[in-house]
Structure formats: C-alpha cells, structure tokens
C-alpha positions as CSV (number, residue, x, y, z in Angstrom):
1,X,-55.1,121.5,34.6
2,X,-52.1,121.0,36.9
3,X,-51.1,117.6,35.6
4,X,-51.5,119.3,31.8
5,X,-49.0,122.1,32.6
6,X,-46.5,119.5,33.6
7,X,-46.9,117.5,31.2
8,X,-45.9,121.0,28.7
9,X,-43.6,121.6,30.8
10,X,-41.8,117.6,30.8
11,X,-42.3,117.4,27.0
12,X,-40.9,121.1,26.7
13,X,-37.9,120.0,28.9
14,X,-37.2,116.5,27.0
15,X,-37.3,118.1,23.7
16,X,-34.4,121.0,24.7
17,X,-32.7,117.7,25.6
18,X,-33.1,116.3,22.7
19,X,-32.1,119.0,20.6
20,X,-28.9,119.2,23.0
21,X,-28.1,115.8,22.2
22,X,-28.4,116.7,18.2
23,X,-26.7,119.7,18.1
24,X,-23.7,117.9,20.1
25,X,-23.9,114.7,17.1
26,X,-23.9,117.2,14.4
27,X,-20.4,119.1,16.2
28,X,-19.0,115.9,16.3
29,X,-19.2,114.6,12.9
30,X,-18.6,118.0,11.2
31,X,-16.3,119.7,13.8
32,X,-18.4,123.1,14.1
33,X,-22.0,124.1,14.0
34,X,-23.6,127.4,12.3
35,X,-26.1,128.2,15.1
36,X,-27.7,130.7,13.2
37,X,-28.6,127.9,9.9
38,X,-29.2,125.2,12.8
39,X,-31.8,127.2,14.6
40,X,-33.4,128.5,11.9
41,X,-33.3,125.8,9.2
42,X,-37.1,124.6,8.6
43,X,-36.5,121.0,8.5
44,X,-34.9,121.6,11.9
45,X,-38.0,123.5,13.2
46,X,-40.4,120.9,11.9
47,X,-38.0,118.1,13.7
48,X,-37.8,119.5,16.6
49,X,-42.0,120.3,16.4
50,X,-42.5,116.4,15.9
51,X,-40.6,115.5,18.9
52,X,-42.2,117.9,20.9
53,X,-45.8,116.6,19.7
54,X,-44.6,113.1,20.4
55,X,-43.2,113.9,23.5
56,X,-46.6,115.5,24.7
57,X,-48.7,112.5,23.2
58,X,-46.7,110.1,25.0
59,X,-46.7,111.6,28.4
60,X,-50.5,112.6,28.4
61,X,-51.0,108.7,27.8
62,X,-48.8,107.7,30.4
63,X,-50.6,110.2,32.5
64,X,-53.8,108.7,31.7
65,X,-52.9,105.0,31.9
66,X,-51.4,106.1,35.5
67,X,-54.7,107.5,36.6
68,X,-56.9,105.0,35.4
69,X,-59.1,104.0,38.2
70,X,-60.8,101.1,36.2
C-alpha cells in the first residue's frame, strides 16, 4: 500500500510538471495565456487525465518489474 501511494503521489507530481511545461509552450507561441479557458477547457482536462493515467501505468510497471523476485 506504501509503494501505491508513491506511485500517486510520483505520477501526480510528473503530470503538474507536465502541465508546467505546456502552459509555458502555449505562453511562448501566443505571448499570454487565459488561465481561466486553460484550466477549464475539457480537451485540456481529458489531456492532462491521459498523462496522469499513463504516468501511473508506467510507474506501477516499473514498480513491478523492480520487484520481481523471479
């Protein structure tokens, strides 16, 4: 149960990184960002929900690989 909260808590992490690194690309190319449309758009929410699920995939299978006693 430990190793499942950090795993939340690393995919939870590398998604708000993520989502730092997009919202700093979309500033650059258009010069400012609505927060407000940016937060709340739905194609944003379901982006950022993909990563997150792909994040947490990813690192529960690392997990397991790592503590594969085979």
């Amino acid at each position: 149960m430990r190793y499942l909260l950090l795993i939340l808590k690393r995919s939870f992490l590398m998604t708000i990184i993520l989502q730092l690194i997009f919202y700093i690309n979309a500033w650059f190319i258009t010069g400012n960002v609505d927060q407000i449309d940016f937060f709340v758009s739905k194609e944003h929410l379901f982006f950022s929900l993909k990563i997150w699920l792909s994040l947490f995939v990813l690192f529960l299978l690392i997990y397991s690989l790592g503590n594969n006693k085979y």
